[in-house]
Structures are given as C-alpha cells and as structure tokens.
mmCIF file of the N, C-alpha and C atoms, coordinates in Angstrom:
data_MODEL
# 
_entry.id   MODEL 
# 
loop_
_atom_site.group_PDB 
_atom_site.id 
_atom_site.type_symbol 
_atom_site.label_atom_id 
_atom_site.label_alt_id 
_atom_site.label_comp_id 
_atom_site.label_asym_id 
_atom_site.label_entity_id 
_atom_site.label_seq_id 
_atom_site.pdbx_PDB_ins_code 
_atom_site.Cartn_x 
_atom_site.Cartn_y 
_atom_site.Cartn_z 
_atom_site.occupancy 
_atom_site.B_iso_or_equiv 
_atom_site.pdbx_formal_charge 
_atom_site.auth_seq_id 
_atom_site.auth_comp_id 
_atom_site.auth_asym_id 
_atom_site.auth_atom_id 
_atom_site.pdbx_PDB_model_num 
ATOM 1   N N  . UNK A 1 1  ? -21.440 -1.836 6.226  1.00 0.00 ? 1  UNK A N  1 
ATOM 2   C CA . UNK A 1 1  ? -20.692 -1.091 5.226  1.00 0.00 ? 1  UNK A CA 1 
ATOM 3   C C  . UNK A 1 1  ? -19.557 -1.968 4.733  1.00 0.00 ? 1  UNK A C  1 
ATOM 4   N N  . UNK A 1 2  ? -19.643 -2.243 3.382  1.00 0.00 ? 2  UNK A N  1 
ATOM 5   C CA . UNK A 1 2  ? -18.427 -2.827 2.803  1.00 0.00 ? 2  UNK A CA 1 
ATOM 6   C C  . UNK A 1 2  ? -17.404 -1.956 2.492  1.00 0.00 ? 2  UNK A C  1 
ATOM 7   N N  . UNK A 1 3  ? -18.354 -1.125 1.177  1.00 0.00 ? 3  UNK A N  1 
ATOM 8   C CA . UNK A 1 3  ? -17.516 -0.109 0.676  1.00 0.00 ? 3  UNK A CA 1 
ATOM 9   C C  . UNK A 1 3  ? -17.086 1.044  0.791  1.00 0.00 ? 3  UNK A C  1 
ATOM 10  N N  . UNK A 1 4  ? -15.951 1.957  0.875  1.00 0.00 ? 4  UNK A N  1 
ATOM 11  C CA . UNK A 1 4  ? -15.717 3.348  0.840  1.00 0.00 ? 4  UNK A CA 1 
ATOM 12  C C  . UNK A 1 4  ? -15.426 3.879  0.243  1.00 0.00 ? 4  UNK A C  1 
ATOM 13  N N  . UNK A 1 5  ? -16.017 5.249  -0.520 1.00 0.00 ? 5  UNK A N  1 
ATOM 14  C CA . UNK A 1 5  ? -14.871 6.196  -1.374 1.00 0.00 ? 5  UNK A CA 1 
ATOM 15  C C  . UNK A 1 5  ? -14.469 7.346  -0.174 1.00 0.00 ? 5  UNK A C  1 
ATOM 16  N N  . UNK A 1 6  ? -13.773 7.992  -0.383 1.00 0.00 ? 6  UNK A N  1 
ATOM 17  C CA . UNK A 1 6  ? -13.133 9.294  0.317  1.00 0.00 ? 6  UNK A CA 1 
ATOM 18  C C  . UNK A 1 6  ? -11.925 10.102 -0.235 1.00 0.00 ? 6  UNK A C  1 
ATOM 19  N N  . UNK A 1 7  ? -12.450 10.977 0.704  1.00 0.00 ? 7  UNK A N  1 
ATOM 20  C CA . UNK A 1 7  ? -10.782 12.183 -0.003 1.00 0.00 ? 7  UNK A CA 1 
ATOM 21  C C  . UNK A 1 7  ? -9.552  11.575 0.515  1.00 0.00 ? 7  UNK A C  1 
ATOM 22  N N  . UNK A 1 8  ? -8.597  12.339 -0.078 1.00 0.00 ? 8  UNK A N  1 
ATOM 23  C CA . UNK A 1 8  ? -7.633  12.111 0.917  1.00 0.00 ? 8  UNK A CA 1 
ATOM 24  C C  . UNK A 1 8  ? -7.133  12.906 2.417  1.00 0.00 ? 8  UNK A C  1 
ATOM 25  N N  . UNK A 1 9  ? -8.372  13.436 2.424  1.00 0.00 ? 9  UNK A N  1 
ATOM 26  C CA . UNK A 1 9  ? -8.638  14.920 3.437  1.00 0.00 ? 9  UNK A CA 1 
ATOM 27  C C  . UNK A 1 9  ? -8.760  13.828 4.388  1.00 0.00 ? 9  UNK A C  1 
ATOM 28  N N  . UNK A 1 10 ? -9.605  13.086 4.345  1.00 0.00 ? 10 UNK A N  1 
ATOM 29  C CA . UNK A 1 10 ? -10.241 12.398 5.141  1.00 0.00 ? 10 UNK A CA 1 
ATOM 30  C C  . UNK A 1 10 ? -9.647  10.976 5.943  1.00 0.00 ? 10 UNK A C  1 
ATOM 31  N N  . UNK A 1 11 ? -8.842  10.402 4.645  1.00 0.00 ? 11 UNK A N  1 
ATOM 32  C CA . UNK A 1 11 ? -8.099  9.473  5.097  1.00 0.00 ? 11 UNK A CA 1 
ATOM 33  C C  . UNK A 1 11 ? -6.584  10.190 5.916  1.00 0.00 ? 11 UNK A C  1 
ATOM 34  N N  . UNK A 1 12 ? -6.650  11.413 5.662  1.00 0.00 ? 12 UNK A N  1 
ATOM 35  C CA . UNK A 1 12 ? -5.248  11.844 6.322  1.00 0.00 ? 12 UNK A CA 1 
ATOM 36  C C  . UNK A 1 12 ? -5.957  12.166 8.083  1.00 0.00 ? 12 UNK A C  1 
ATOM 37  N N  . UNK A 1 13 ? -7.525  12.275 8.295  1.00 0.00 ? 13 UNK A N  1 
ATOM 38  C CA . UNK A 1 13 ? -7.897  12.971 9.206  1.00 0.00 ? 13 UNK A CA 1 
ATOM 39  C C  . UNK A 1 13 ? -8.025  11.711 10.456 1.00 0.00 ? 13 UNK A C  1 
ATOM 40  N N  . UNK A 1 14 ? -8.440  10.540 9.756  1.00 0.00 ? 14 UNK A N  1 
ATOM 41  C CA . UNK A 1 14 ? -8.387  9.373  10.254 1.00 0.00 ? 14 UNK A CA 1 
ATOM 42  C C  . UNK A 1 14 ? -7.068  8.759  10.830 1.00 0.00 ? 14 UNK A C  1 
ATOM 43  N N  . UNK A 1 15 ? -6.256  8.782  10.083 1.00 0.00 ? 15 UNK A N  1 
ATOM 44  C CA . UNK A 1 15 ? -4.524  9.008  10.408 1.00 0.00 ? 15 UNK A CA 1 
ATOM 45  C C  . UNK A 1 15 ? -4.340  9.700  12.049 1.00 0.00 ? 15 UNK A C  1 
ATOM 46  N N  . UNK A 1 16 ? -4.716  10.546 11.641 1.00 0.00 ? 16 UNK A N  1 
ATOM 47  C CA . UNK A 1 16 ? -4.524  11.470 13.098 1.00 0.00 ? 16 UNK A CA 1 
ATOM 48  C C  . UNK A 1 16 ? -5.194  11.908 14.469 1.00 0.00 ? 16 UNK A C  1 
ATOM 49  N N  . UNK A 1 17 ? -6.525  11.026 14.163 1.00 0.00 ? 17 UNK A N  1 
ATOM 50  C CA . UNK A 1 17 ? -7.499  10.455 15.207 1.00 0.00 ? 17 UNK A CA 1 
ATOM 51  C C  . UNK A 1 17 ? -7.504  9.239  16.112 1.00 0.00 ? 17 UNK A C  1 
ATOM 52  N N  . UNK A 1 18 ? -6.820  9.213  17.158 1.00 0.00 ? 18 UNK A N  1 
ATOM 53  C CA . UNK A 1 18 ? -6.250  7.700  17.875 1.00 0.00 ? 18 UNK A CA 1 
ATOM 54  C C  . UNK A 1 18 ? -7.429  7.394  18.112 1.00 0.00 ? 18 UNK A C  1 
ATOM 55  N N  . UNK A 1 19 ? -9.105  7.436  18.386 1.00 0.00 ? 19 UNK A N  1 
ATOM 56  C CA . UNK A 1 19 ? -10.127 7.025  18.466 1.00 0.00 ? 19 UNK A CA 1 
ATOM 57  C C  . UNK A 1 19 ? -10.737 6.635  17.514 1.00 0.00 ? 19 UNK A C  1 
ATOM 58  N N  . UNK A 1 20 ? -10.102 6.542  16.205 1.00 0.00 ? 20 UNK A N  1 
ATOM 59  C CA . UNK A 1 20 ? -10.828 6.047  15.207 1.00 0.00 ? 20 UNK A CA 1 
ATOM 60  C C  . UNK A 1 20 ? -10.393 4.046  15.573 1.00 0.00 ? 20 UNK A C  1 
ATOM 61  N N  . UNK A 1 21 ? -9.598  4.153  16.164 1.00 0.00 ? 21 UNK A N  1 
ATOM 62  C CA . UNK A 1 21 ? -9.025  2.897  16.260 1.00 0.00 ? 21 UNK A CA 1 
ATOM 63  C C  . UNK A 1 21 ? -10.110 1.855  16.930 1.00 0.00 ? 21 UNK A C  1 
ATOM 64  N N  . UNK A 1 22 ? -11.009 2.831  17.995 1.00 0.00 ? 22 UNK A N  1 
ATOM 65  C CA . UNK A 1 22 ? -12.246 2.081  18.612 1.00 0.00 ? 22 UNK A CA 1 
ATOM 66  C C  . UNK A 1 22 ? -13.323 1.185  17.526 1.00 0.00 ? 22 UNK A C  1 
ATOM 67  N N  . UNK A 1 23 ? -13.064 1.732  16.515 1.00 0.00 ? 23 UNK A N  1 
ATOM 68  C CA . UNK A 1 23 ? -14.140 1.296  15.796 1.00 0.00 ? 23 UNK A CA 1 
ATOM 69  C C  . UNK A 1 23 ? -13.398 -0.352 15.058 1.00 0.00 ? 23 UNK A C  1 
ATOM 70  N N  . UNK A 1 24 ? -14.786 -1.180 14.315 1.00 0.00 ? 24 UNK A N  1 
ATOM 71  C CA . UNK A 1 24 ? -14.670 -2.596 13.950 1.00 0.00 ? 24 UNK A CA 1 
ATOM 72  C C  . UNK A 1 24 ? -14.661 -2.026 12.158 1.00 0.00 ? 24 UNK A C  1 
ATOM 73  N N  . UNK A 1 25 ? -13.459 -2.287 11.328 1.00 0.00 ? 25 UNK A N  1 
ATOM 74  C CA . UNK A 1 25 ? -13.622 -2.038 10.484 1.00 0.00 ? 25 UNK A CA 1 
ATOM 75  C C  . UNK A 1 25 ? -13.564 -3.153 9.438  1.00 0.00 ? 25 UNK A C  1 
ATOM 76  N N  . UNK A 1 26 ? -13.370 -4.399 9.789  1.00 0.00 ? 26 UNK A N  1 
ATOM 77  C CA . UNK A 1 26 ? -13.012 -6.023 9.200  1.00 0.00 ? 26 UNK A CA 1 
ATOM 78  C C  . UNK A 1 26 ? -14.079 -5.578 8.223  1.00 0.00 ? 26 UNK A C  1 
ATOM 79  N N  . UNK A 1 27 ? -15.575 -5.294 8.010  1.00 0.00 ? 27 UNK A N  1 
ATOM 80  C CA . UNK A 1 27 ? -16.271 -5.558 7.472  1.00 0.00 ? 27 UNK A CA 1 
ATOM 81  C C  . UNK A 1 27 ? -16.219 -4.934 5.707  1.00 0.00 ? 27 UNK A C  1 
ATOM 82  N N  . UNK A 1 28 ? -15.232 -3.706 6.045  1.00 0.00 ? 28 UNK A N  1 
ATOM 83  C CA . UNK A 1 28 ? -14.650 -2.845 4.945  1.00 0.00 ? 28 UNK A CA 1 
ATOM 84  C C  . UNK A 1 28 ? -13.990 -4.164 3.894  1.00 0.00 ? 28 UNK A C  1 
ATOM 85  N N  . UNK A 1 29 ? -14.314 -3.918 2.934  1.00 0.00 ? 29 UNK A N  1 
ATOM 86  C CA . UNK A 1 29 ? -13.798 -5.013 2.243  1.00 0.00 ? 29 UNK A CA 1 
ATOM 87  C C  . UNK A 1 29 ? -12.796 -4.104 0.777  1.00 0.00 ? 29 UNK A C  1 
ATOM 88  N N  . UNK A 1 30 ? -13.654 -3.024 0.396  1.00 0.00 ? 30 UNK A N  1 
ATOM 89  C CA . UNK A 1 30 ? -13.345 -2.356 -0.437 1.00 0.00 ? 30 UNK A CA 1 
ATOM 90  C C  . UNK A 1 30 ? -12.911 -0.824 -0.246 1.00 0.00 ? 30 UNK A C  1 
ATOM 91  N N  . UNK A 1 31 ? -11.653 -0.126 -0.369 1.00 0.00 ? 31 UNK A N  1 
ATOM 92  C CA . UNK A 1 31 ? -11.584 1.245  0.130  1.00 0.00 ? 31 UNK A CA 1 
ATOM 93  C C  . UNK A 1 31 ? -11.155 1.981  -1.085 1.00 0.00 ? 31 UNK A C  1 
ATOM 94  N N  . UNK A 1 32 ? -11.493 3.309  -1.743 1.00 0.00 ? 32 UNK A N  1 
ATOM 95  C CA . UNK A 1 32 ? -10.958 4.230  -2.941 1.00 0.00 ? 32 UNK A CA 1 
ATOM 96  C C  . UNK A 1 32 ? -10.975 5.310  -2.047 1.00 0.00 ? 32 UNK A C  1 
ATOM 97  N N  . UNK A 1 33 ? -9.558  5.688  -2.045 1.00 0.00 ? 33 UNK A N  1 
ATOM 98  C CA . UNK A 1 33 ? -9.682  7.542  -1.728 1.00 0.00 ? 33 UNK A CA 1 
ATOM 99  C C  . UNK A 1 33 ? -8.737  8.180  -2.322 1.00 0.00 ? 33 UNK A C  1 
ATOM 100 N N  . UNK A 1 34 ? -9.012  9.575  -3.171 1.00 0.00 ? 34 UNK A N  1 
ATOM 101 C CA . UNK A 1 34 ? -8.142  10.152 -3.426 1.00 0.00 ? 34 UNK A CA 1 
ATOM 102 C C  . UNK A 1 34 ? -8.050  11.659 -4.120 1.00 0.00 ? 34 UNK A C  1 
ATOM 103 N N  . UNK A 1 35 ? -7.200  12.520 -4.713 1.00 0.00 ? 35 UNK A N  1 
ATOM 104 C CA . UNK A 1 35 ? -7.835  13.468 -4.708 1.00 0.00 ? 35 UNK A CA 1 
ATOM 105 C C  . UNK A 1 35 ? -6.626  14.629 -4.354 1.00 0.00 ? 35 UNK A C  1 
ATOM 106 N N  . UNK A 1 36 ? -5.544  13.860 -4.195 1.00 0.00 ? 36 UNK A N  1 
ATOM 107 C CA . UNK A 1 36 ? -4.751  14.657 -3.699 1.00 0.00 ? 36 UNK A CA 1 
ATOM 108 C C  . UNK A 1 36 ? -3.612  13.350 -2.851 1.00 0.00 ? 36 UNK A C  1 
ATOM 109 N N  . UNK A 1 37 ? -2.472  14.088 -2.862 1.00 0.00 ? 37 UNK A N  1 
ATOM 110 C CA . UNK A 1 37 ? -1.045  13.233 -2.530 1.00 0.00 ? 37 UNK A CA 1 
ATOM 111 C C  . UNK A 1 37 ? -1.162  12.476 -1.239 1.00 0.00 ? 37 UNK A C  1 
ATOM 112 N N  . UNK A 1 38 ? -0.777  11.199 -1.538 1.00 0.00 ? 38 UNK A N  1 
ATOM 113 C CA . UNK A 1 38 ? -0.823  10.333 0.119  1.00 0.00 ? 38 UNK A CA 1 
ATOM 114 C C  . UNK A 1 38 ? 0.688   10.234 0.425  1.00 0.00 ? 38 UNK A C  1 
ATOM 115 N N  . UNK A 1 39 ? 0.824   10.725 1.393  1.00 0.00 ? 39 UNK A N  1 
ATOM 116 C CA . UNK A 1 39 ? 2.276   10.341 2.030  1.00 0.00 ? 39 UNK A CA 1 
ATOM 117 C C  . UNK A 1 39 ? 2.238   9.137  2.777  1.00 0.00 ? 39 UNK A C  1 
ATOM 118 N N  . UNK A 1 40 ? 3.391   8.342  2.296  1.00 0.00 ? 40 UNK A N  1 
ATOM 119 C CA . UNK A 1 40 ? 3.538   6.785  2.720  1.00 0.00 ? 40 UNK A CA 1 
ATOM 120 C C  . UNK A 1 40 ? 2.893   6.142  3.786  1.00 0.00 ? 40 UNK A C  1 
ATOM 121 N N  . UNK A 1 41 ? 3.255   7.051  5.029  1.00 0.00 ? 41 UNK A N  1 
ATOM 122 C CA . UNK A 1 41 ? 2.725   7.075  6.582  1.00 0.00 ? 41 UNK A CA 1 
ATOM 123 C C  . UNK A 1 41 ? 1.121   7.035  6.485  1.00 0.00 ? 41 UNK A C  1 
ATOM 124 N N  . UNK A 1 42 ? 0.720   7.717  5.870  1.00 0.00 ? 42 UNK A N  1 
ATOM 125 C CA . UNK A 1 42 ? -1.122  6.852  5.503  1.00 0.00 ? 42 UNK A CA 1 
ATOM 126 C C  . UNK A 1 42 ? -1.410  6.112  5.226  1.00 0.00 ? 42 UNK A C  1 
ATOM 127 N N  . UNK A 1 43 ? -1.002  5.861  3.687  1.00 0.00 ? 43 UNK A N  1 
ATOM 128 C CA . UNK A 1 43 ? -1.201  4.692  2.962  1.00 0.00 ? 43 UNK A CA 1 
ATOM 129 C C  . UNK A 1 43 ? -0.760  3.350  3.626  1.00 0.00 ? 43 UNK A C  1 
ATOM 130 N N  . UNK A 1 44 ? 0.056   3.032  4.733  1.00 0.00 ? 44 UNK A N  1 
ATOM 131 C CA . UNK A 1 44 ? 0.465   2.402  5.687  1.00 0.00 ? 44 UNK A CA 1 
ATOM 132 C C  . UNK A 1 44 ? -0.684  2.195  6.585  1.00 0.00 ? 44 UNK A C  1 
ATOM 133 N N  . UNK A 1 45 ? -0.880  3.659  6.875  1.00 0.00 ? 45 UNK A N  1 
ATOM 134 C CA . UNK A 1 45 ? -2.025  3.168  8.106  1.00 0.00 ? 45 UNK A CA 1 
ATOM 135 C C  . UNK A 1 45 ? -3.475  2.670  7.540  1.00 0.00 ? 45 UNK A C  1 
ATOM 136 N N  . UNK A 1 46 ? -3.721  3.359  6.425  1.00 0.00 ? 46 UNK A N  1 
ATOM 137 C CA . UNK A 1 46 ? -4.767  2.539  5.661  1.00 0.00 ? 46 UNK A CA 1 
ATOM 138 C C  . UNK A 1 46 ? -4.922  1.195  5.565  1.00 0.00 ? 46 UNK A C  1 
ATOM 139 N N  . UNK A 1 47 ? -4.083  0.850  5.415  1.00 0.00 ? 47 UNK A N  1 
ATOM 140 C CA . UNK A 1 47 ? -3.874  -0.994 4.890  1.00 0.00 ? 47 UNK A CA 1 
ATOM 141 C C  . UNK A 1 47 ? -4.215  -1.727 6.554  1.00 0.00 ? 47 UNK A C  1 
ATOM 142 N N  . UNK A 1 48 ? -3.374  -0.854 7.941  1.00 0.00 ? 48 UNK A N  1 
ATOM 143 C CA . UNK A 1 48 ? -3.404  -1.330 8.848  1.00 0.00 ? 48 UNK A CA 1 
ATOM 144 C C  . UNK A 1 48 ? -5.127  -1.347 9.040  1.00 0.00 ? 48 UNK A C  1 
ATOM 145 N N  . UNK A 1 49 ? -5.425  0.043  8.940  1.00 0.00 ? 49 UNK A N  1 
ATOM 146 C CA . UNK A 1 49 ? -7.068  0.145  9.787  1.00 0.00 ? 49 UNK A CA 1 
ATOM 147 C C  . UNK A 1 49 ? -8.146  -0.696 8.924  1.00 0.00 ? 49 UNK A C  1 
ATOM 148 N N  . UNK A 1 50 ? -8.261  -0.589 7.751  1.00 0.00 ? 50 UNK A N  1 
ATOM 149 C CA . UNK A 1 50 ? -9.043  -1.988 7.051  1.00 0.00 ? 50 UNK A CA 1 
ATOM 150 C C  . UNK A 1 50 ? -8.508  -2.893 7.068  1.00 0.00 ? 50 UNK A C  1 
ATOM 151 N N  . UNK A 1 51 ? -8.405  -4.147 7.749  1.00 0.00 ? 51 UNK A N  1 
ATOM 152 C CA . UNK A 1 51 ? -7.385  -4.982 7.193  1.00 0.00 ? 51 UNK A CA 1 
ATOM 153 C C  . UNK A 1 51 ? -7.661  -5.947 6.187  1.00 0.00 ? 51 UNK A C  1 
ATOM 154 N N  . UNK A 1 52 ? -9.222  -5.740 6.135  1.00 0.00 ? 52 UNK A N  1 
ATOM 155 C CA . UNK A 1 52 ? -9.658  -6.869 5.080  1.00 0.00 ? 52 UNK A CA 1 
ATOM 156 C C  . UNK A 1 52 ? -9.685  -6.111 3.470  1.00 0.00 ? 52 UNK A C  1 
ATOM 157 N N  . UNK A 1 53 ? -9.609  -5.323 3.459  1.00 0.00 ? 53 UNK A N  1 
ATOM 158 C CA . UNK A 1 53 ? -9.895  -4.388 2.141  1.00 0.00 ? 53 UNK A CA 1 
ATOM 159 C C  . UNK A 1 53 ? -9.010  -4.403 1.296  1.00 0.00 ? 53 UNK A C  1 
ATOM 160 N N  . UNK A 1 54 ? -9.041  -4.082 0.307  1.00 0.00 ? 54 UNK A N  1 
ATOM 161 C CA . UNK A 1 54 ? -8.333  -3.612 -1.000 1.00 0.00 ? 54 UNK A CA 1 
ATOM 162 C C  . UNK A 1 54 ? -8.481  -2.365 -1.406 1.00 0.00 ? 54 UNK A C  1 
ATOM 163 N N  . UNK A 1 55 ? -7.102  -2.037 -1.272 1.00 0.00 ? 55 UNK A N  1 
ATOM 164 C CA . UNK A 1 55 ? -7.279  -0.443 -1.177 1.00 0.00 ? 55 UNK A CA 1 
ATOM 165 C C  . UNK A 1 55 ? -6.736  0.533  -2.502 1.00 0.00 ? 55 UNK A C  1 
ATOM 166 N N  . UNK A 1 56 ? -7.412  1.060  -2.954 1.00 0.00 ? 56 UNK A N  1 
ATOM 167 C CA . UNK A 1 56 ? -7.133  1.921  -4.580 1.00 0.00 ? 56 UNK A CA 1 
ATOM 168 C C  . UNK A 1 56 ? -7.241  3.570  -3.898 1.00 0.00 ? 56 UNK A C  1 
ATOM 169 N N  . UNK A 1 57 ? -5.889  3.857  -4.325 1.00 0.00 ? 57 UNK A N  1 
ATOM 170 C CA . UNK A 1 57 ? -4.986  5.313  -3.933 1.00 0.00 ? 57 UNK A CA 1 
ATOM 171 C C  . UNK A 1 57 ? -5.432  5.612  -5.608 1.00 0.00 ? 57 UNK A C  1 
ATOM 172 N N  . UNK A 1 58 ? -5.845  6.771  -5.499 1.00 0.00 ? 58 UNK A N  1 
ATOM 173 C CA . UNK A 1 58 ? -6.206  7.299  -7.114 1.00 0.00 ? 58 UNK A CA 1 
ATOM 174 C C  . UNK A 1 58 ? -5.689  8.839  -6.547 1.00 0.00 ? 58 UNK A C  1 
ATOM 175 N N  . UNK A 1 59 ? -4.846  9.283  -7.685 1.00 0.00 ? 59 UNK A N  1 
ATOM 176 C CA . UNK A 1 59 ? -3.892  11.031 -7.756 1.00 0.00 ? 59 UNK A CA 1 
ATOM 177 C C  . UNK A 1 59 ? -4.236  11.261 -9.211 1.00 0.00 ? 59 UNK A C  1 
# 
C-alpha cells in the first residue's frame, strides 16, 4: 500500500489507538484525509505515523 484516502473519523481513531504504532507504515508514501476539522494534535501525529508520505488535510 502506497496510497491512502480517509476520513477524518479515522485518522482521529488512529490517534487514539497505541497499537496502531505496531504496524510498518514507511511504505505509505501518499496520505488524503478529510471531511471534517483536524485538531493540530493529529495532524502532528499523522506526519509522525507515515513518515515517508505527503500528507493533504482537505476541510
């Protein structure tokens, strides 16, 4: 998997799952989620959990 779209349901749900951290996500290159308001503290952790990606916040 390179690419992702998602809500922001989803990226907030990931946020708050300390086992999502188990997973290898380098391969993410590309991330879009949105759909609704990101509070900073995500959009933070987003950047952390892909680290290879480029990430497009769309409201």
């Amino acid at each position: 998997v390179t690419w992702l779209t998602m809500g922001t349901a989803m990226v907030n749900r990931l946020y708050k799952i300390e086992e999502a951290w188990q997973y290898d996500m380098s391969t993410v290159n590309r991330v879009n989620f949105g759909g609704g308001v990101s509070k900073l503290e995500v959009m933070l952790f987003a950047r952390k959990f892909f680290p290879n990606a480029a990430i497009l916040c769309i409201y």
